[in-house]
C-alpha positions, -999 to +999 in steps of 0.1 A: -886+323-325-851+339-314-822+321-323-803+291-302-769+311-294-740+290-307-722+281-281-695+263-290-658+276-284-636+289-306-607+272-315-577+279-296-545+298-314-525+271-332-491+289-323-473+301-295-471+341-284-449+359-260-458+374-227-441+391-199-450+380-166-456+403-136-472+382-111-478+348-094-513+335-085-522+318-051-517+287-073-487+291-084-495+303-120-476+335-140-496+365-145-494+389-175-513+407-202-516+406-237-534+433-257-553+443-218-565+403-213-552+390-181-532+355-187-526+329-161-497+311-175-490+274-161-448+271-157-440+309-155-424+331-127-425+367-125-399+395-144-400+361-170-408+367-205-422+331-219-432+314-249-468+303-238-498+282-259-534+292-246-550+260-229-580+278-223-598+312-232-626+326-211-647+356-213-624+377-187-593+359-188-574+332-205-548+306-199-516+291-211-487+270-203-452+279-209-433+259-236-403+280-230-382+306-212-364+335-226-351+353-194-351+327-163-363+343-129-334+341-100-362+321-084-364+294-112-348+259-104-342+225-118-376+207-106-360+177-088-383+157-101-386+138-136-422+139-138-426+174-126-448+194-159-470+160-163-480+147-128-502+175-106-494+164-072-475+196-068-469+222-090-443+246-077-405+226-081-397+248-109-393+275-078-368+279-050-384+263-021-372+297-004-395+317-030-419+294-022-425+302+017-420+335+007-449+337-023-468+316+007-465+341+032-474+367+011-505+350+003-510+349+039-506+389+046-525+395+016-557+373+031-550+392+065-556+426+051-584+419+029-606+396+052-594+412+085-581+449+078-552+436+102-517+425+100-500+412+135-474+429+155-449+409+147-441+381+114-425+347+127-397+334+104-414+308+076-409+271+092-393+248+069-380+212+071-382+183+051-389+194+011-385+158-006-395+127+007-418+140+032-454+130+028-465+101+049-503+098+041-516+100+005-549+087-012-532+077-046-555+071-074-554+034-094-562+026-131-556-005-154-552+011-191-561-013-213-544+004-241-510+005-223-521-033-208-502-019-173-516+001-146-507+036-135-510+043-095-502+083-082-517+115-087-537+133-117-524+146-146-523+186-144-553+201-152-567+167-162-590+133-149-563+111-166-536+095-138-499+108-142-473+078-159-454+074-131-433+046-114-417+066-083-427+100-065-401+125-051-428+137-025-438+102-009-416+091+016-393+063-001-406+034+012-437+044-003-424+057-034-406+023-037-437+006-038-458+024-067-440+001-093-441-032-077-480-025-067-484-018-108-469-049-121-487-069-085-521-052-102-516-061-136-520-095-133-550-100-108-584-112-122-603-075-106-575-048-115-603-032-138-620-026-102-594-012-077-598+029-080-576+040-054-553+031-029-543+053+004-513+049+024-499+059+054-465+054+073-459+061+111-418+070+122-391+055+102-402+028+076-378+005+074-371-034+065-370-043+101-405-019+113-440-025+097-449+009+096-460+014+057-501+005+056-523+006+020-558+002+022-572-013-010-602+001-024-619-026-045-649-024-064-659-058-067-649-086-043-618-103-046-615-136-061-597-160-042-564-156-061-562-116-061-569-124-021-538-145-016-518-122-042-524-090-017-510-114+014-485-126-005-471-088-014-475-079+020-456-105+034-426-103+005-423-059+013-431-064+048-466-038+048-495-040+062-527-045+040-564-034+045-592-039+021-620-015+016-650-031+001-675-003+002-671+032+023-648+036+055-663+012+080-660-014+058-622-012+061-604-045+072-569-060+078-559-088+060-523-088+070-511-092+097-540-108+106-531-122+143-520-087+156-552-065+174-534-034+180-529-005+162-502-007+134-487+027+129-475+053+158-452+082+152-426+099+184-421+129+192-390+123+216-390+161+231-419+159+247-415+114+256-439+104+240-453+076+216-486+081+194-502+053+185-527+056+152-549+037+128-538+046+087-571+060+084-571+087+114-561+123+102-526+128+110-505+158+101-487+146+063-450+159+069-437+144+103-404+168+102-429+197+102-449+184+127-420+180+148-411+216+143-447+233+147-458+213+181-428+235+201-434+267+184-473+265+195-461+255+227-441+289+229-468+308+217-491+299+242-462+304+266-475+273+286-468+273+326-475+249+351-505+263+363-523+265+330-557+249+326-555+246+281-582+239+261-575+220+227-602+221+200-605+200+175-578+179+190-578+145+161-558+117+187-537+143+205-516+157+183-507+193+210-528+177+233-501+157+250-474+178+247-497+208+264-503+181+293-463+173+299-461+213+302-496+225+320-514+218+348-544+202+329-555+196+294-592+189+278-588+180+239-624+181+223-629+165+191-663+163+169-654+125+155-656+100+185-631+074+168-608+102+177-616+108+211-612+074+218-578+071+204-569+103+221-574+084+254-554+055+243-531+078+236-530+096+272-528+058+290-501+048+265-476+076+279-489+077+315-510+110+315-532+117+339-540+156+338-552+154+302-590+144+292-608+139+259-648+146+249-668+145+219-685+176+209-705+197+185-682+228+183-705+249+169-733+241+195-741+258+228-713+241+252-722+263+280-735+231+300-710+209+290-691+197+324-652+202+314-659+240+313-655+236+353-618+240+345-619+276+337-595+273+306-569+306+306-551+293+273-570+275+238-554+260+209-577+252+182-568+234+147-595+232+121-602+218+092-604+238+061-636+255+067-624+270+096-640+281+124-664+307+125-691+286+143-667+281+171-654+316+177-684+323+200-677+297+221-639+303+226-648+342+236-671+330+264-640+311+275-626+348+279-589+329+276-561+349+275-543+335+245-550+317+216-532+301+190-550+292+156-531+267+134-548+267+096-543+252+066-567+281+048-556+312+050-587+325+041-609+311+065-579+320+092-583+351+076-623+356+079-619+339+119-595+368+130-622+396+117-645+378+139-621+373+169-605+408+165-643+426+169-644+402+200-618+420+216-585+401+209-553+414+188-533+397+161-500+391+176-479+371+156-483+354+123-466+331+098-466+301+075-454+265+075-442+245+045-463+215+056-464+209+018-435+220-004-439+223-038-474+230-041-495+260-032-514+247+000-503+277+028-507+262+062-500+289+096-506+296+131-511+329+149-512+339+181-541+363+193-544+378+230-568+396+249-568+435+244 
């Protein structure tokens, strides 16, 4: 009988070694080489030589953290936060935010090229706006350490399952931030706080003490006792948010406070374009509003919209460009697979007084050659997926034959894959470039422009 193969590790090396670093991974970790090995090393920048200790050795590769810096990159800053090296919800403040962009659109051209074999015509400057203080929706994660008898509410620990010891957060938008250590000490002393794993949040324009714009929805394990029930109405009331409970999965979401008002809490302007967007905390929403504010002109100019455009807006969420493209073309479909958003999408288009605009539910990847809004014989498309991208779809939006598209993406990899597939359909790469929807961590979100060859 052949021997069982000891797997267990070796033990990591007990001291620290020094490595030169040449490169920078699409997440934002140093690369170098010692004796051949490649080593990804948490903390480091390239042209840096670093003090590192191995956190992890693999068959191909190994990694490290840096402990300390002998020759600073130009690029490295003061991470403007005091948590920053701990907490994980972004990894990336030890580099200037304009190194950042820049790291980002390389990862960007380097996607291009290897997916697509293509780089566009022309490279749009890197949009940036807001890089503190700018995320408005977050899913935060809760715990109750016994040991510590307090609870700690934010993001993971690097490279760990434990929660980060925080009590504020540089990326949340203040109001929010401001909450995370009253919600702790409001937690610690309720009869369930063993059994509330996670609360999310979202904010519409301008929190303030005189606008209820900040909502937390309460995910709760076990149902409140009568006490814990009054505590959450009571800590709405005193910070002036607005409180849902979630007692199971997403339909069973519920205000508790305010509980005489019907409509929807939360909406967000976007004064260039007059209008107000009315939302729910749970609908998807784009996180930084300053970006958003920036990016919905820019796809605007892309698409070079006229008056006597017919645009077609896939995977539209509650109007996001929709409305926008209808105060600039002569009519508007937004198709959207999730009907909760459709239906705010046409609250949305009553709210502000729209009339050439329209909003369906469809299967995207699915044959939409009957589908009745095709009539309009769209000459423009915007389309805005989710991660996976949108390879199903790319069939459809060829049939369309339109004469431009822009593709906004949060994955430059999947945007990367969908322009092989639309370039082999006929259509050139015209301009690219990236948008610091999230600074400070290595999430790359774009929009090209493609038109017809």
């Amino acid at each position: 009988m052949a021997k069982r193969r000891n797997r267990r590790r070796k033990p990591l090396p007990t001291e620290s070694v020094e490595i030169k670093i040449d490169g920078l991974s699409h997440e934002g970790r140093g690369i170098g080489r010692i004796d051949g090995k490649t080593v990804f090393v948490d903390g480091a920048l390239p042209t840096e030589t670093v003090e590192m200790m191995y956190t992890f050795q693999r068959g191909k590769f190994d990694e490290g953290r840096t402990i300390s810096v002998k020759n600073p990159s130009p690029e490295r800053v003061q991470p403007p936060c005091e948590y920053f090296g701990s907490c994980g919800g972004c990894g990336m403040q030890h580099m200037d935010s304009k190194a950042q962009i820049t790291h980002k659109q390389g990862i960007l051209k380097e996607q291009l090229e290897h997916f697509a074999n293509t780089q566009p015509k022309e490279w749009l400057p890197p949009l940036q706006a807001d890089l503190l203080a700018y995320r408005r929706k977050a899913r935060l994660g809760v715990r109750y350490v016994i040991k510590k008898e307090r609870t700690l509410i934010g993001f993971r620990e690097k490279y760990s399952n434990y929660l980060a010891d925080i009590e504020t957060c540089q990326i949340l938008v203040k109001p929010v931030a401001d909450l995370l250590k009253p919600l702790s000490q409001l937690i610690d002393n309720m009869d369930g706080r063993l059994f509330i794993p996670q609360i999310e949040v979202a904010c519409g324009d301008h929190p303030s003490e005189d606008n209820t714009t900040v909502c937390l929805i309460v995910r709760h394990l076990q149902p409140l006792s009568d006490k814990d029930h009054k505590a959450w109405i009571q800590f709405a009331i005193e910070y002036k948010t607005v409180i849902y409970l979630q007692p199971k999965g997403p339909k069973t979401v519920h205000r508790i406070w305010p509980v005489e008002q019907s409509e929807a809490q939360l909406s967000y302007r976007l004064d260039e374009y007059n209008l107000e967007m009315l939302m729910e905390p749970l609908d998807f929403t784009q996180v930084n509003a300053s970006i958003n504010q920036k990016m919905i002109p820019l796809a605007l100019e892309l698409l070079d919209v006229q008056s006597e455009d017919n645009v077609l807006d896939l995977f539209c969420g509650l109007g996001n460009f929709t409305l926008p493209l209808a105060r600039k073309a002569k009519f508007v479909v937004g198709i959207e697979v999730v009907q909760d958003m459709v239906d705010r999408g046409r609250i949305n288009a009553a709210h502000n007084n729209l009339d050439n605009v329209e909003f369906h539910q469809a299967d995207l990847a699915a044959d939409l050659t009957e589908k009745p809004w095709l009539e309009h014989r769209f000459n423009k498309v915007l389309i805005d997926p989710a991660r996976s991208g949108a390879l199903e779809v790319i069939n459809n939006i060829v049939k369309l034959n339109p004469e431009k598209i822009v593709y906004v993406s949060c994955n430059p990899a999947t945007l990367a894959r969908d322009t092989g597939e639309l370039v082999k359909s006929g259509y050139k790469l015209i301009k690219a470039g990236v948008m610091d929807m999230f600074p400070h961590t290595t999430h790359v979100e774009s929009i090209t422009l493609f038109e017809k060859a």
